[in-house]
Structures are given as structure tokens and as C-alpha cells.
C-alpha positions as CSV (number, residue, x, y, z in Angstrom):
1,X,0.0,0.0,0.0
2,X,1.1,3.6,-0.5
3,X,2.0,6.2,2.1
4,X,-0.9,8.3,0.7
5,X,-3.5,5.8,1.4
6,X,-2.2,4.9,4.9
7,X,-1.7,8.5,6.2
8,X,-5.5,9.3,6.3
9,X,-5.7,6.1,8.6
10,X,-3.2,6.1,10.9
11,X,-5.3,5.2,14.0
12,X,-7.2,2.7,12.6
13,X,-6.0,-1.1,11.5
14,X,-5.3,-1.6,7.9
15,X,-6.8,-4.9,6.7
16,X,-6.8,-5.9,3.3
17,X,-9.6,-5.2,0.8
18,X,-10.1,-5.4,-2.7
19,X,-10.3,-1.7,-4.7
20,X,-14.1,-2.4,-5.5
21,X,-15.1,-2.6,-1.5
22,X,-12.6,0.6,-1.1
23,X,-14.6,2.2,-3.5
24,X,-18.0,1.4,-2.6
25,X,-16.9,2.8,1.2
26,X,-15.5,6.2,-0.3
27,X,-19.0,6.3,-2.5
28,X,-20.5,5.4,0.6
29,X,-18.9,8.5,2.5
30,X,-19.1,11.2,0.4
31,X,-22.6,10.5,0.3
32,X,-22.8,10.7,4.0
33,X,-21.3,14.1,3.6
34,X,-23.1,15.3,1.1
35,X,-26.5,14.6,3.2
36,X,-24.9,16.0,6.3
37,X,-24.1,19.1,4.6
38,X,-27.4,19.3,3.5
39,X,-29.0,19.1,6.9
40,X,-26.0,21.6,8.6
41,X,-27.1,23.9,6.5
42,X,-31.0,23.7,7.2
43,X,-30.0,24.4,11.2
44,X,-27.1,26.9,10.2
45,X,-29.1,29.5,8.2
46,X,-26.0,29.7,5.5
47,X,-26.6,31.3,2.3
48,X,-27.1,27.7,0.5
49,X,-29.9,27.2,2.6
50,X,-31.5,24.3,1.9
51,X,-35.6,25.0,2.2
52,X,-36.6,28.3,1.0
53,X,-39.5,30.0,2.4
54,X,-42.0,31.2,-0.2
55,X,-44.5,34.0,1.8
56,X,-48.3,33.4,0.7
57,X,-51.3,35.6,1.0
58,X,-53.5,35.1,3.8
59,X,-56.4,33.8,1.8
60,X,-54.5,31.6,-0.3
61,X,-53.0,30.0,3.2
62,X,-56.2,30.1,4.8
63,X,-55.9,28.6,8.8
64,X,-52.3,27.5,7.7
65,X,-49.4,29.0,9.0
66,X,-46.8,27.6,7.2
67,X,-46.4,24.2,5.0
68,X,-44.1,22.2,3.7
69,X,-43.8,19.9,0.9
70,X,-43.4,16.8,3.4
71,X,-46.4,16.9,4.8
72,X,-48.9,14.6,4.0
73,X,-50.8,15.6,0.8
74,X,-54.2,14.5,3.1
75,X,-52.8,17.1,5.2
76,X,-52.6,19.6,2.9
77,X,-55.9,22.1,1.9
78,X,-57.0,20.8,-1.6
79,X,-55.9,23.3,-3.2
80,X,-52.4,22.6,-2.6
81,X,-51.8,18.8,-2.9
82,X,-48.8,17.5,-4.9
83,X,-48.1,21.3,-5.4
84,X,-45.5,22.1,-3.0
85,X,-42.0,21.1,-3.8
86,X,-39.9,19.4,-1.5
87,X,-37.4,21.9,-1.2
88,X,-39.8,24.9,0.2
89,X,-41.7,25.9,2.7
90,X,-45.0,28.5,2.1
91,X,-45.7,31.0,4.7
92,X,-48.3,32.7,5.5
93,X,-47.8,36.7,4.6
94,X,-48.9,38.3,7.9
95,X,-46.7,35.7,9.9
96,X,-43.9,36.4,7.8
97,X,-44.2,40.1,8.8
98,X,-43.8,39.8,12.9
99,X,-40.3,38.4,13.0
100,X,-40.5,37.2,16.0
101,X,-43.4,34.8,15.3
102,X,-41.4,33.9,11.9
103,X,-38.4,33.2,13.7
104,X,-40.0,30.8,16.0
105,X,-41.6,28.9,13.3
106,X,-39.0,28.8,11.2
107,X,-37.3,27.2,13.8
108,X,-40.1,24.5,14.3
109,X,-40.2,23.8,10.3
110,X,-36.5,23.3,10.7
111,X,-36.7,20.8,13.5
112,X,-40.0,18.7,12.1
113,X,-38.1,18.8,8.5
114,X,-35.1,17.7,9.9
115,X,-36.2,15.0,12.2
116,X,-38.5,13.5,9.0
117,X,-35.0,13.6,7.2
118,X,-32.3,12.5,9.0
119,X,-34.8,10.4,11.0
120,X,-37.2,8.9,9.2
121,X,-40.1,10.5,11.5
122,X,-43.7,10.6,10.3
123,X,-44.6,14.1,9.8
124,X,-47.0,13.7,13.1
125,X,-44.2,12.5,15.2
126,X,-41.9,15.1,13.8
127,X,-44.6,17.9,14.4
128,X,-44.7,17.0,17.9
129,X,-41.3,17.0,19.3
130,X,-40.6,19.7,16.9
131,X,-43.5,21.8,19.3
132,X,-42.2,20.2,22.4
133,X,-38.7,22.7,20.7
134,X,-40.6,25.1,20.2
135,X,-42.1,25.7,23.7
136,X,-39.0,24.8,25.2
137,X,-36.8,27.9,23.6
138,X,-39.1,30.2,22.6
139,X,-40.9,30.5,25.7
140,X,-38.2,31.1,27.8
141,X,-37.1,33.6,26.0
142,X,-40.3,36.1,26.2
């Protein structure tokens, strides 16, 4: 084996593998990575944010405050089934305005989405403990 191959390793035990299991591990990782990344950035607020929010008007929102594309489509007001993407989150216009109220429920999207995604959570069990956040920070802090 080459130096460059051992040097990332040097705590661990080599064994011996073939170059199609090495592979398949590297593949493996980067993928990990990749989907960590994706979820860092959901709780970090970067630029690359992951979910963007789309503001909606309060009619066209109706009693919702703000949806996502993972929530059940039974969930969802008819008019909106299969018609949010994955990737975004609607808002309703007058919550988006108080920044304090968006602010908290951005923060309880972000922990339902992200327990659905790195979880596997149902949206109901994700809604719940992403409340049981919600409570926790937010009404401390008022």
C-alpha cells in the first residue's frame, strides 16, 4: 500500500480489501457528507440554505401557518396537494411580517423537517417534538 493511502488512517488497522469494496466505502462516505451538509445547512441558516421559504397571502394560506412539501398531501388544503415542492416551505404573509413569530416557526419547520429527514419521522411525530422545541426555547425567552 502507499504512504498516501495509509496517512488518512493512521489510528485505525489496515486490513486488506479489494479496490471495489474501497470504492464502494469512499461512494458510501461522500454521500454521508453530502446529506450532512445538506442538513448543517437547514440548522445553520447559510446562504445555501436548503428549504426556501415562499410567503403566501392570507387567503390563499387560509388557517395554515406555514407548509411544507413533506407533509402529508391528506394534510394539505385541496388546493395545494402535490403542489408544493420538496425543497420549500409556504408562509403565511402576515406571519412572515412579525419576525418574532417567523423566527420561532421557522425554527419549528426546521426541526419537524429535519427530524423527518435524517430520521425517518412521520410528519405527526416530527410535528410533535418539533413543538415540544418550540415551547421549550421560545418560551423562555419572552
Amino acid at each position: 500500500m502507499s504512504e498516501e493511502k495509509d496517512e488518512p488512517l493512521k489510528n485505525e488497522e489496515q486490513l486488506p480489501t479489494d479496490d471495489s469494496s474501497s470504492a464502494e466505502h469512499q461512494a458510501m462516505s461522500r454521500e454521508k457528507v453530502l446529506y450532512l451538509e445538506m442538513i448543517k445547512s437547514c440548522w445553520t441558516h447559510e446562504p445555501w440554505l436548503y428549504f426556501k421559504v415562499v410567503v403566501k397571502s392570507n387567503e390563499e394560506m387560509g388557517d395554515y401557518i406555514c407548509l411544507h412539501g413533506l407533509v402529508p398531501q391528506n394534510e394539505l388544503p385541496l388546493h395545494m396537494r402535490n403542489k408544493i415542492p420538496d425543497n420549500e416551505i409556504l408562509m403565511r404573509e402576515n406571519v412572515y411580517n412579525d419576525v418574532e413569530r417567523r423566527k420561532r416557526i421557522l425554527a419549528h419547520e426546521y426541526a419537524e423537517l429535519d427530524l423527518m429527514i435524517s430520521n425517518a419521522w412521520t410528519y405527526k411525530e416530527a410535528h410533535r417534538q418539533a413543538e415540544f422545541f418550540e415551547h421549550l426555547f421560545f418560551d423562555k425567552i419572552r
